[in-house]
N, C-alpha and C positions, 0 to 999 in steps of 0.2 A: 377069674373070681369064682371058687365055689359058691354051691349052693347054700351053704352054713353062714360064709358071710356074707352072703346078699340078703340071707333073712335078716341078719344083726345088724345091717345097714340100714336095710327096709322098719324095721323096727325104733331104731333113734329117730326116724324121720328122712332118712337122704334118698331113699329113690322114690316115693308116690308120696313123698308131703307129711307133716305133722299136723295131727289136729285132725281139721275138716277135708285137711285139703284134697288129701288121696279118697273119702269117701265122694267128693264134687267129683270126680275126675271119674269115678265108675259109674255114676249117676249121669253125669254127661254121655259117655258111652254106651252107656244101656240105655239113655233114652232115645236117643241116635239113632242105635241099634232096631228100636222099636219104631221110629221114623220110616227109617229105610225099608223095612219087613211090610210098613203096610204098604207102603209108595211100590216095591215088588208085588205085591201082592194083588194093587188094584191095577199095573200093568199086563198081570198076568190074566187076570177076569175082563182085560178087554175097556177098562174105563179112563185110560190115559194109555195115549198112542202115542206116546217118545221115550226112548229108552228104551234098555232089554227088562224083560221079568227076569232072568238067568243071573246079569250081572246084578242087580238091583239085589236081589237073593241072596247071595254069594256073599256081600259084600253085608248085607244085613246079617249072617250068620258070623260073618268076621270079627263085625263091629261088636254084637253081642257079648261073644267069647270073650273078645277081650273085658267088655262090660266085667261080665261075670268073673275074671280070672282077674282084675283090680280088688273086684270086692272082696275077692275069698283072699286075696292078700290084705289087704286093709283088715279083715275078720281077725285074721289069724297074727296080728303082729300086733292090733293094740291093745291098750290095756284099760280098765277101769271097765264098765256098766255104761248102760243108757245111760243119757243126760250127764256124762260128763264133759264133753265139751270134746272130742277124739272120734267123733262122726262113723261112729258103732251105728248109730240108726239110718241113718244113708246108705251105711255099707249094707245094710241088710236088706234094705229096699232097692239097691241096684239088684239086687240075683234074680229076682221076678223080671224086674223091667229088662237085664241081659235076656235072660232066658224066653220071654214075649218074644223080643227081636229075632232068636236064633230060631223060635217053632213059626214065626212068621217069614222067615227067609225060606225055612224049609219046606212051608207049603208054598209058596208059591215058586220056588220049583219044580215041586210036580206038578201045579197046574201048570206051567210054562207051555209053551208049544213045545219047543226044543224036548221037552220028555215023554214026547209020542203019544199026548193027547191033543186033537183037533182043538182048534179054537174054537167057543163057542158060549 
């Protein structure tokens, strides 16, 4: 499938939903996203000792991305304004909450151990 018509797919509504549905689905993911970044984050300052900071990180920048890369396609294929019912404002409000998660995976991987600062 080209890139052309996965937009004009994505646009009728066949691959991330019609309506609301594809803005839930980046909003899930970017809250997730921000879950995960601070759950990394408080493993890498030492205040929960199960799990890696590294993967916790990694996986909060994952989850983000994709956050962010629903929304910018939800942005970019639907149509009408706020408050029409096409979850424009969801989608707008996923790119902060992806983006939280990815600069929260990414500090705390350099706090990590693993990136050659002491614990402490």
């Amino acid at each position: 499938m080209s890139a052309s018509t996965a937009l004009i797919v994505a646009a009728e509504g066949g691959i991330i939903g019609d309506g609301r549905t594809g803005a839930n689905l980046a909003l899930g993911a970017g809250l997730f996203g921000l879950v995960l970044g601070r759950l990394a984050l408080s493993r890498a300052n030492g205040r929960i000792r199960t799990g890696s900071a590294r993967t916790g990180g990694m996986s909060a920048i994952a989850v983000g991305m994709a956050g962010i890369v629903l929304a910018v396609l939800h942005l970019a294929t639907s149509s009408g304004g706020p408050g029409t019912g096409n979850g424009l404002v969801g989608a707008v409000v996923a790119v902060p909450l992806g983006l939280g998660g990815v600069l929260l995976g990414r500090r705390a991987l350099t706090r990590s151990p693993g990136a050659g600062q002491p614990i402490g």
